[in-house]
Every structure is written in C-alpha cells, then in structure tokens.
C-alpha positions as CSV (number, residue, x, y, z in Angstrom):
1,X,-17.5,7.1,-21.0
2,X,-16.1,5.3,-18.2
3,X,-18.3,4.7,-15.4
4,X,-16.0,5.4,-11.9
5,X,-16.9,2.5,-9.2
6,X,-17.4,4.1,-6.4
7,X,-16.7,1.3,-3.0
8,X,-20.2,0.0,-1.8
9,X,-20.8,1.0,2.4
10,X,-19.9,-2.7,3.4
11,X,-17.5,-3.2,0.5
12,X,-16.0,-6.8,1.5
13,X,-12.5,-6.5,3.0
14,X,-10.5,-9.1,0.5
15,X,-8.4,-10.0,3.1
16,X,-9.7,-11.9,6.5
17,X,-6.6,-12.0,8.3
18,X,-6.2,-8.1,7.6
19,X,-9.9,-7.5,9.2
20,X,-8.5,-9.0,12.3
21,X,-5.0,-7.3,12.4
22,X,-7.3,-4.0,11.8
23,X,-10.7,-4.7,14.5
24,X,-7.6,-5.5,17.1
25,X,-5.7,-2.5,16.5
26,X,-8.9,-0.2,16.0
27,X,-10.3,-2.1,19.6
28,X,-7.2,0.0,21.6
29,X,-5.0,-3.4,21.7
30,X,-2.2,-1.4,23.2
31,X,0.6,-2.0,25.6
32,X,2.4,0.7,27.9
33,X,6.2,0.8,27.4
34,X,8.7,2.3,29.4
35,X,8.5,4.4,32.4
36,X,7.3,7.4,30.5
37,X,4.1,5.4,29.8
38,X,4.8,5.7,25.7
39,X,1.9,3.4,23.9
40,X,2.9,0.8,21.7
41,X,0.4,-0.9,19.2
42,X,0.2,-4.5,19.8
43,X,0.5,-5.9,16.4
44,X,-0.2,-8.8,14.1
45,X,0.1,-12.3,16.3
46,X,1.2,-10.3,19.3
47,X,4.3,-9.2,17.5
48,X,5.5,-5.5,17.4
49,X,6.7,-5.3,14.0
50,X,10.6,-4.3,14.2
51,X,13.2,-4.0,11.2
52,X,13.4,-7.3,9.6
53,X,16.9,-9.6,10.3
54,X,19.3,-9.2,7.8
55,X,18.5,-11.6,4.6
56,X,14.6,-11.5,5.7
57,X,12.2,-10.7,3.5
58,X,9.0,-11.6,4.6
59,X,6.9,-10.4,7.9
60,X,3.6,-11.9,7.5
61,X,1.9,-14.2,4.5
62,X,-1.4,-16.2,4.5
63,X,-2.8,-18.1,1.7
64,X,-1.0,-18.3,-1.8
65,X,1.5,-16.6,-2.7
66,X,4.0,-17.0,-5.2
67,X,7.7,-15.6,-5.9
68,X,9.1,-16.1,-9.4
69,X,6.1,-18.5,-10.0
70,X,7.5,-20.8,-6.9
71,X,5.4,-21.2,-3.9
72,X,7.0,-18.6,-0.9
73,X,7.2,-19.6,2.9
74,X,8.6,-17.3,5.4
75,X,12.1,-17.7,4.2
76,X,11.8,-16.9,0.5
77,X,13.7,-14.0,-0.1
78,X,12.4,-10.9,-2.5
79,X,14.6,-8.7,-4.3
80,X,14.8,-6.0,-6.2
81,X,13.6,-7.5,-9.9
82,X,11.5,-10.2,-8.5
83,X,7.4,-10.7,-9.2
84,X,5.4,-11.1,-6.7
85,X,1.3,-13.2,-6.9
86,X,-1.5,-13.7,-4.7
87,X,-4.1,-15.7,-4.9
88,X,-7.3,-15.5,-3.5
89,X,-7.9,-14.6,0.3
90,X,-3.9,-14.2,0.0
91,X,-1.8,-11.6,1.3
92,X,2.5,-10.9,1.6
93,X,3.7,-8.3,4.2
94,X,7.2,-8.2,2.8
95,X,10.2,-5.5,2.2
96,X,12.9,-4.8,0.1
97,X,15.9,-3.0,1.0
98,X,14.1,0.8,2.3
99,X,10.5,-0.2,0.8
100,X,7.9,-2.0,2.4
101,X,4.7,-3.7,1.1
102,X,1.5,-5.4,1.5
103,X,0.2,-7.1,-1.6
104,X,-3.0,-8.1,-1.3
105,X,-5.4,-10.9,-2.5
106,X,-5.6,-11.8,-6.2
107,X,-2.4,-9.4,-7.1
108,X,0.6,-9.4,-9.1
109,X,3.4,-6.7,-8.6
110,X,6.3,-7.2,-11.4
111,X,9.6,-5.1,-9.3
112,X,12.5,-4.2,-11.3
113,X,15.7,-2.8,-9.9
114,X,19.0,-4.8,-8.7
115,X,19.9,-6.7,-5.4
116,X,17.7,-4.6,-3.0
117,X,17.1,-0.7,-4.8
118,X,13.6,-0.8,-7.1
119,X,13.5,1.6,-9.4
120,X,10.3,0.1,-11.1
121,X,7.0,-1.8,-9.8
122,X,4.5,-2.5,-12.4
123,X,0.8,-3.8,-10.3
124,X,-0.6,-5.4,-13.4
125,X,-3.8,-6.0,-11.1
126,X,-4.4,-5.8,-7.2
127,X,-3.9,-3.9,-4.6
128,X,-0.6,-2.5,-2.8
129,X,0.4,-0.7,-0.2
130,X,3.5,1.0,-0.1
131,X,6.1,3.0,1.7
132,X,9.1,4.0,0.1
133,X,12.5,5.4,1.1
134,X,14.4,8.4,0.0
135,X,15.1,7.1,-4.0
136,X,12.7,8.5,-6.7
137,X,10.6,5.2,-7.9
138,X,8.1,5.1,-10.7
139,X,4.6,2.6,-10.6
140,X,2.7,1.5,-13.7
141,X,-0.8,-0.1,-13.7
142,X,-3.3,-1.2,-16.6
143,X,-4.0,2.8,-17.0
144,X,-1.3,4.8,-15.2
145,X,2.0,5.8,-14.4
146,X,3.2,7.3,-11.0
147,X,6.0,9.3,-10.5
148,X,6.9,8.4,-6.3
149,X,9.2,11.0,-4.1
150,X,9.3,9.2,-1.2
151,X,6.4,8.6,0.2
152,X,3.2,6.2,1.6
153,X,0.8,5.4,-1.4
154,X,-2.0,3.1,-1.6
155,X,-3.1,1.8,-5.2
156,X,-6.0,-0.6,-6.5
157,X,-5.3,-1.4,-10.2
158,X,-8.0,-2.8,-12.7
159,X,-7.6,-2.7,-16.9
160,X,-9.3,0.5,-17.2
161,X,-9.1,2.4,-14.0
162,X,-6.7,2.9,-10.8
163,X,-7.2,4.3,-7.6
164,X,-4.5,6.2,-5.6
165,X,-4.3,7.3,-2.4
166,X,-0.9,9.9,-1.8
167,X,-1.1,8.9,2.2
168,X,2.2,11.0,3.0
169,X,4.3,12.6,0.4
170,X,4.5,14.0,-3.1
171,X,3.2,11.7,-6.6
172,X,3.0,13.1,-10.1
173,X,0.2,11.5,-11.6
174,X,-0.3,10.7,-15.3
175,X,-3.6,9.1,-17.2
176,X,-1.3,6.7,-19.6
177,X,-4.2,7.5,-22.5
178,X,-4.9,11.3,-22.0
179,X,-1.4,13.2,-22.1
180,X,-3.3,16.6,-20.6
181,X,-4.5,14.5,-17.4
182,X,-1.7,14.6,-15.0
183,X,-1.7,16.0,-11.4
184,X,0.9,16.2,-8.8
185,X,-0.4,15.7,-5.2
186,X,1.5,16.8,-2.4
187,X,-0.1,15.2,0.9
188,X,0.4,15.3,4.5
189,X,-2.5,12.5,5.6
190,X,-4.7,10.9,2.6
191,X,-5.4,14.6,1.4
192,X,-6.2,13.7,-1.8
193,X,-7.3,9.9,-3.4
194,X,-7.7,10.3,-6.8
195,X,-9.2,7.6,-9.2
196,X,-7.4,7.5,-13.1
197,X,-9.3,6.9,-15.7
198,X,-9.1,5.6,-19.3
199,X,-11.8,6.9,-21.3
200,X,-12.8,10.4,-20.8
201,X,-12.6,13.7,-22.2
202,X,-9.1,14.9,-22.5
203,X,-7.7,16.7,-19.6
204,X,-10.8,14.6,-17.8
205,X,-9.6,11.2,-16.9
206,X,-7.8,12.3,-13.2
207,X,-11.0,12.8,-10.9
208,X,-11.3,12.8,-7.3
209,X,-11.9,9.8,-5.3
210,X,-12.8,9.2,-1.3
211,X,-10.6,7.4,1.3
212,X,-10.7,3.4,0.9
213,X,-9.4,0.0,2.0
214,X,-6.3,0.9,3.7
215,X,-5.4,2.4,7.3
216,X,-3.0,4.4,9.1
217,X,-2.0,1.2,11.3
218,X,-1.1,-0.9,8.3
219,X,1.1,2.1,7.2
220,X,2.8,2.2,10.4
221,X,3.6,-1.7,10.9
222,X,5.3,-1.5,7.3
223,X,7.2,1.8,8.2
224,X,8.4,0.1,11.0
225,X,10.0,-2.9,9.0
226,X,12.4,-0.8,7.9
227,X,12.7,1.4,10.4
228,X,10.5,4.5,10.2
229,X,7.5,5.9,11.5
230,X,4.9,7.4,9.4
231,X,4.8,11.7,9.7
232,X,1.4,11.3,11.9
233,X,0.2,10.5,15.4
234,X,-1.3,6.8,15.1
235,X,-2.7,6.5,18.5
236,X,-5.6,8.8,18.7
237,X,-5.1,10.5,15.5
238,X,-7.5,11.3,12.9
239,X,-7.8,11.7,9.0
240,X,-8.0,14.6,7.6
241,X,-10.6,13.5,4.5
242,X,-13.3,10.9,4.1
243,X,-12.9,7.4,5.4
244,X,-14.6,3.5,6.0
245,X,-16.5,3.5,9.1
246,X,-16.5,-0.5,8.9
247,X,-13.4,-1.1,10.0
C-alpha cells in the first residue's frame, strides 16, 4: 500500500525568492493605473510581467539552472524539444510559444514538440506550474499521464506518486499502473487536487488531495507572459477549496 504524503502545516517553500515574490503580492503591493483606478499587481523586482520580446525566453531565474545540460542566463533561449534542470534553491520563469512555466527547485522537465508548439512535457521529478494555450498537450511523470485541454495545472512528481492541481480547465487523468484509475476534472478555481498513486487497489490509485504550494498570483504573472489573464479575479478573490495559510 502506498502511503499518500500529506504537506506538513509549515511545509518549507523550496524556493526563497518565490516566498518573497508571494509575501509582497499577498501584503497588497499594488499600484493604481489609469484614471478608472484599475489595480495592477506590482510584480517580481518591481516589474509587471508583460509578453516576453520576440526571441525571449526567460522572465525570471535564480540559482542553477540548466538548458540542454548548459548553464542558462537570461538570454538562453527554450524551445519546443528542449530539457529543462534545476538545481537546488533554483527556479526558471520561462515560456514557449502560448505556454508558460515555472520549474521549480531540484526539477527536470524533458519538452518535446518543434520550434515553439509542445505537444509533450515529461517532469521526470519536481514541480511545475503551467499554463497552456488553446493546443491539446499531454504530461507524463514517474506514475502518470495527463491528458491537458487548455488549461492552468500545477504538478509535483516523485517515483511513485504525483500530485495535480486542475487550477482552470479540463485534464483526463490516468494512474500509468492501474488502467481503471482515471478521472477527468473539469475546474473553474483549484476544484479538485488530486494525488496519483502507484500501488493501490485497482480502480484505487486516483484519490483526492488538498490545495498546495502554488497561488493564484504566480498563475497570473505566467498568463500574462503570453498574454492572458487567468478566468478569476486575482485582487480580492478567493479559492474555492482548501488552501496554505503560510503564505
């Protein structure tokens, strides 16, 4: 049996310079624009994240990380079949043609596609969050495969269990060891994280998990690389289903 690891209370955020981005924006670090008073979030290093310039790839990085095995800088370009490391207290902020990304610490994400569509992303271990345009992708981990319609999704990976959170959108989720555990979720705002499992019963290895590690701020800064808005209300909304009180 496989014993589900449920988040402890004051589960340490892998990523510092996330915690900060996250306590500034949770703190009401907002700016009024325009005459209609419209709030805008004041992002990362004062920046408001826009679309990235043509031939950009990269918004934000800290620590290791690695492209193709070569050390990245702001420059380094990611396309469509590319794989993408962390190391530890690491983190990309990146995107790739209509899909955004933050990979955090101690990841790697294996993309394949060509120039900038991805059809595939394999997390072989880490974390990701994701927003994706219109295209039909499909995500593998250790344990799972995820069938993605367009949508916001947040997964954790490890060898014998993934985590998924369906922020916006519609998944169909299958347990790669159990052909009777799949699911489809259809969610408007983090209705249903589910954890997959590797060892259980047949038709038991899907169960439900609660809200961690990621936030509706993040979601919108990577929407807005490539120029979107998530379908909710950032400023002053809620969530809809269990969440971290710690940051």
């Amino acid at each position: 049996m496989t014993r589900i690891r449920y988040p402890k209370p004051k589960e340490e955020i892998d990523d510092p310079r996330r915690d900060v981005l996250v306590k500034t924006l949770a703190a009401g670090a907002f700016a009024a624009a325009g005459s209609a008073g419209i709030l805008q979030p004041v992002y990362a290093m004062g920046r408001v994240p826009k679309v990235l310039e043509p031939g950009k790839s990269i918004y934000d990085m800290r620590g290791r990380v690695a492209v193709n095995g070569k050390r990245a800088n702001m420059d380094t370009k990611i396309g469509a079949s590319d794989v993408v490391t962390t190391g530890r207290s690491s983190h990309v902020v990146f995107a790739v043609g209509k899909d955004a990304f933050v990979l955090r610490s101690n990841s790697r994400l294996e993309l394949s596609g060509s120039g900038l569509l991805i059809n595939t992303l394999r997390l072989v271990t880490g974390k990701l969050l994701s927003v994706f345009g219109k295209t039909r992708h499909r995500m593998h981990t250790p344990n799972a495969t995820i069938g993605i319609r367009g949508t916001g999704i947040y997964v954790e990976a490890d060898p014998e269990q993934s985590y998924v959170c369906t922020c916006y959108g519609v998944v169909d989720l299958f347990a790669d060891k159990d052909k009777q555990s799949t699911e489809t979720i259809t969610s408007q705002h983090h209705d249903a994280p589910r954890y997959i499992l590797s060892n259980e019963a047949a038709g038991n290895n899907i169960r439900p998990a609660p809200f961690i590690n990621h936030t509706d701020l993040e979601l919108q800064i990577i929407e807005e690389l490539v120029g979107r808005t998530p379908p909710f209300t950032v400023a002053g909304g809620g969530y809809s289903g269990p969440r971290r009180s710690d940051y």
